[in-house]
ZAGULO-923529 format. One line per 5 residues: number of its first residue (from 1); their letters; for each residue x, y, z of N, C-alpha, C. Coordinates in Angstrom, 3 decimals, padded with zeros to 6 digits, always signed. Atoms other than C-alpha are relative to their C-alpha. Example, Ala and Ser with C-alpha at 12.3 -4.5 7.8 and 13.67 -1.06 7.14 Angstrom:
% residues 2
1	AS	+000.890/-001.190/+000.000/+012.300/-004.500/+007.800/+000.900/+001.200/+000.000 | -000.820/-001.190/-000.060/+013.670/-001.060/+007.140/-000.770/+001.090/+000.730
% end
This chain:
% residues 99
1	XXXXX	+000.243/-000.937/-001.067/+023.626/-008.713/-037.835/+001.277/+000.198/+000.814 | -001.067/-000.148/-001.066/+026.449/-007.029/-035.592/-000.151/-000.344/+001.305 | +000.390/+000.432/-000.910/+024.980/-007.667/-032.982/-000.071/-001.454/+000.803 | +000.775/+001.254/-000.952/+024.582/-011.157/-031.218/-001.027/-000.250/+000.681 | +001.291/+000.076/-000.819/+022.188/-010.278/-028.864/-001.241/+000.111/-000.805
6	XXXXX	+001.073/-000.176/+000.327/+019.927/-009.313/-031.325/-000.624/-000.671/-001.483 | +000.753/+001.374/+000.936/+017.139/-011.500/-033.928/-000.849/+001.203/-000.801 | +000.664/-000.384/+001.202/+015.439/-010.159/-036.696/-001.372/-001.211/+000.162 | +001.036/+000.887/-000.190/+011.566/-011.415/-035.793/-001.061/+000.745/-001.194 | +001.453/-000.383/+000.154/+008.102/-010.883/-037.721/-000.886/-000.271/+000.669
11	XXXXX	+000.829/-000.128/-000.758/+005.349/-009.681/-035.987/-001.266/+000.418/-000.924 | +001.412/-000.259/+000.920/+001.766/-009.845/-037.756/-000.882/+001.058/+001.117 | +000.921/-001.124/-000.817/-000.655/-006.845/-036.494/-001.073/+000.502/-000.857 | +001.111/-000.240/+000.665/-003.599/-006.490/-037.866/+000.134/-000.248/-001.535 | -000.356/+001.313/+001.095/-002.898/-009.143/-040.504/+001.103/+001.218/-001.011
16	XXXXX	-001.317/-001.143/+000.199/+000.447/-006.518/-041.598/+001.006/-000.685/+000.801 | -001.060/+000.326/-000.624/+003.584/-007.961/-041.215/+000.960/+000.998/+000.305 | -001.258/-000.961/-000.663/+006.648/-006.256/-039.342/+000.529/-000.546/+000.194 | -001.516/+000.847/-000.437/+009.754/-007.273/-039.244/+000.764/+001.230/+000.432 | -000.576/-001.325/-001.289/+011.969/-005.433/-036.098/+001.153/-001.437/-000.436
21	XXXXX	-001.234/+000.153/-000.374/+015.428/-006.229/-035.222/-000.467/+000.256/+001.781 | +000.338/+000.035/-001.571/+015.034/-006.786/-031.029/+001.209/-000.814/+000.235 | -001.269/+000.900/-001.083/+017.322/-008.107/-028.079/-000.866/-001.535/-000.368 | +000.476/+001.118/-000.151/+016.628/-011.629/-028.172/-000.584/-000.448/+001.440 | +000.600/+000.128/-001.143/+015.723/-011.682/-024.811/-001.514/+000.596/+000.258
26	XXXXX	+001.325/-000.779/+000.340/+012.571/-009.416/-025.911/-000.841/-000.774/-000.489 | +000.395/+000.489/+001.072/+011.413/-011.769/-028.452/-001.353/-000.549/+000.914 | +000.806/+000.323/-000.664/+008.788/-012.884/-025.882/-001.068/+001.167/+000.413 | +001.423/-001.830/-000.664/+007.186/-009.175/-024.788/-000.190/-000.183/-001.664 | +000.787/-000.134/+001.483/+006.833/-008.855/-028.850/-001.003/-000.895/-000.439
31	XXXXX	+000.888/+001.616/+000.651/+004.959/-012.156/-029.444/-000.811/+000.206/+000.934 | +001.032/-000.372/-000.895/+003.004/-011.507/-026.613/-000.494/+001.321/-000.356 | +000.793/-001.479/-000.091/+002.133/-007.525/-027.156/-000.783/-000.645/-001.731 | +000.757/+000.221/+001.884/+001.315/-009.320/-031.049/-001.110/-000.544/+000.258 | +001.377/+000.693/-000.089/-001.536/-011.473/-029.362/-000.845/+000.914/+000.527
36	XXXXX	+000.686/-001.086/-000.167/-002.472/-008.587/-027.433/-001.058/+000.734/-000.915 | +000.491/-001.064/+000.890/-002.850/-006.270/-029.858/-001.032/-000.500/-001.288 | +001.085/+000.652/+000.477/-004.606/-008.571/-032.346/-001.272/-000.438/+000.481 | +001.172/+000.450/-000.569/-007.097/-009.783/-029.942/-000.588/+001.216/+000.555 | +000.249/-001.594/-000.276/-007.626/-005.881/-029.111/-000.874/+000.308/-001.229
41	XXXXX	+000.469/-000.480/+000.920/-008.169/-005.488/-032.496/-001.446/-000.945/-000.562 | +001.336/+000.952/+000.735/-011.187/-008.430/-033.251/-000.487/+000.913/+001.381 | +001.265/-000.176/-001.088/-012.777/-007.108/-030.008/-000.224/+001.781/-000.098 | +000.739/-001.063/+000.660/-012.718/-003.472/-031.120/-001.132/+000.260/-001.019 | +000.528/+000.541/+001.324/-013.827/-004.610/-034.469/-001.435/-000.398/+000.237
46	XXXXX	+001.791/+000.625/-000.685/-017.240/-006.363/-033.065/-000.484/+001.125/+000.662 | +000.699/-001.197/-000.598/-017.602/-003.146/-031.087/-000.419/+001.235/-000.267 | +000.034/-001.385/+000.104/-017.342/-000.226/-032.557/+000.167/-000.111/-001.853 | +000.208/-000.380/+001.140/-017.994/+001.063/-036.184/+001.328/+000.876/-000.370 | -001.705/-001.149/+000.035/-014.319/+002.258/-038.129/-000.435/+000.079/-001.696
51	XXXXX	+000.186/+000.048/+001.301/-014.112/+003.289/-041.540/+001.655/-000.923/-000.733 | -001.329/+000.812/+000.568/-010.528/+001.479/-042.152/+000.719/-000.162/+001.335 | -001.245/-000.114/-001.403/-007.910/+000.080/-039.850/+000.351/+000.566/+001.010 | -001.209/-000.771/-000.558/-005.837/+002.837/-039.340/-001.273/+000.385/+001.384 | +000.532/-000.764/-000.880/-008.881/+004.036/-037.112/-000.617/-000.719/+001.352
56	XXXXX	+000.137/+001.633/-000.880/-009.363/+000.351/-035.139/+001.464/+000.397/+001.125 | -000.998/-000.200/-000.585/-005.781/+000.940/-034.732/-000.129/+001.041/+001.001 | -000.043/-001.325/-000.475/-005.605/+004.297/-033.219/-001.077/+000.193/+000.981 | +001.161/-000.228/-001.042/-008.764/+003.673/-030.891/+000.773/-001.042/+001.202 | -000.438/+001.242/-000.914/-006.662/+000.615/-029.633/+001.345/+000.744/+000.760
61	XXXXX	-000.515/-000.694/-000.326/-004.029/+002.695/-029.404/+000.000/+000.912/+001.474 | +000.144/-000.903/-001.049/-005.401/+005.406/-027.027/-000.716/-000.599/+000.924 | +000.741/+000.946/-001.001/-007.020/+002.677/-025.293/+001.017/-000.739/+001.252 | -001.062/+000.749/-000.717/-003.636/+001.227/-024.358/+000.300/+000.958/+000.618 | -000.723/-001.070/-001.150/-002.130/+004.536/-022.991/-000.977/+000.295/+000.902
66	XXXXX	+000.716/-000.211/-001.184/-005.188/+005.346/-021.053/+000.129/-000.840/+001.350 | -000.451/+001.251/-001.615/-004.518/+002.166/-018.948/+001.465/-000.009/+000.267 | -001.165/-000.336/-000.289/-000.967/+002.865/-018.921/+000.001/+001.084/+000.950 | +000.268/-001.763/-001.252/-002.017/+006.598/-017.541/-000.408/-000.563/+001.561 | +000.806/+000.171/-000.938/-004.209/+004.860/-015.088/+001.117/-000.865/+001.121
71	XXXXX	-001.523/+001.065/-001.129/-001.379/+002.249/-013.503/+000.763/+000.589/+000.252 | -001.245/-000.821/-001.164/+001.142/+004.642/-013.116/-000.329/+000.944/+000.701 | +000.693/-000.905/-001.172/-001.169/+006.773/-011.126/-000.238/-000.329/+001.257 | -000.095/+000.766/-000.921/-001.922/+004.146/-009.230/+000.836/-000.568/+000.778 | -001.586/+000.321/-000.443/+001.731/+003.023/-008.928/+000.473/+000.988/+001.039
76	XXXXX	+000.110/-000.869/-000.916/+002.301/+006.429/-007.672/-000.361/+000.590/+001.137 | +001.093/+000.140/-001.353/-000.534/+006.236/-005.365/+000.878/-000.635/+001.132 | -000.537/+001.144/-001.056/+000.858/+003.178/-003.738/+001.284/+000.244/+000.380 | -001.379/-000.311/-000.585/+004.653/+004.810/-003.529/-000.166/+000.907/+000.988 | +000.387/-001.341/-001.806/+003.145/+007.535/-001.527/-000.532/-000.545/+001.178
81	XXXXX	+000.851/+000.136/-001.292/+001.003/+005.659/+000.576/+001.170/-001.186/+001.036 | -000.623/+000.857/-000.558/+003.633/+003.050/+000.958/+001.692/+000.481/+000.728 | -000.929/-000.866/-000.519/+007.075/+005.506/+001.698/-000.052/+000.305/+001.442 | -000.131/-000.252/-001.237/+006.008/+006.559/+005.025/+000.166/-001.388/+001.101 | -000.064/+001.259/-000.346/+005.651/+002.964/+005.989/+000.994/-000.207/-000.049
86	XXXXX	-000.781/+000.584/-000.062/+008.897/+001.995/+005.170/+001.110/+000.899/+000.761 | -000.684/-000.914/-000.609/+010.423/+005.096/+006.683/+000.100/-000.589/+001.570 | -000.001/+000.945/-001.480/+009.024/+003.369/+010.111/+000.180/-001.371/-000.198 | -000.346/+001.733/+000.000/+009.849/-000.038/+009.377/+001.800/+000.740/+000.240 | -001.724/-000.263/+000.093/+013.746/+001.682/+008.467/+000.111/+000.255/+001.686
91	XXXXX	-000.356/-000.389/-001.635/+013.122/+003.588/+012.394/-000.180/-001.026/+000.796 | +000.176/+001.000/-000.617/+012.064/+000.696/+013.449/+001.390/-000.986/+000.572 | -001.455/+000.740/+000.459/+015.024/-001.235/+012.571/+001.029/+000.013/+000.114 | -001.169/-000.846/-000.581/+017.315/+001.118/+013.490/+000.137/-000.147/+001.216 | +000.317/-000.191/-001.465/+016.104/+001.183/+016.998/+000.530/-001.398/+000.347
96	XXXX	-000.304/+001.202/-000.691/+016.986/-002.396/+017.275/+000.922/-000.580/-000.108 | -000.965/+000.451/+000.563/+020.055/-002.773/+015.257/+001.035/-000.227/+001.169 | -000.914/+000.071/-001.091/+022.656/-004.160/+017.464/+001.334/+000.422/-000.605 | -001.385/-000.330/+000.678/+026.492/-002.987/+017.087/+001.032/-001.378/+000.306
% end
């Protein structure tokens, strides 16, 4: 590898191996999103009727971005509600700053 920083890992996903090239400093979000996503996939699996994988996958899938959609809405929420606040904390702050 040219790289240094980066490891050549396998990642099992729905018993399918993958092998990535990642920062080594990653190697931890991958091994973690791998338990994720496997334990996504037995608890789809018990729930819902698929005719193959690919369609386990792809429910897990749009399952993940929906809660992605939903947190950065919320994120958003909380930058708006929280901005004016810090605008008066900054006037605040100002008002008292000594020279």
């Amino acid at each position: 590898m040219e790289d240094d920083n980066r490891i050549k890992i396998t990642v099992t996903v729905a018993q399918r191996p993958l092998t990535i090239v990642i920062k080594k400093e990653w190697e931890h979000y991958f091994r973690e999103a791998e338990k994720v996503i496997n334990d996504s996939f037995l608890d789809f699996a018990k729930k819902w009727k698929y005719k193959d994988q690919q369609d386990l996958m792809s429910m897990i899938l749009v399952d993940f971005v929906v809660r992605w959609l939903e947190d950065e809405q919320r994120l958003q929420e909380y930058e708006e509600e929280i901005e004016p606040m810090m605008e008066s904390l900054k006037a605040l702050t100002d008002k008292f700053q000594v020279d």
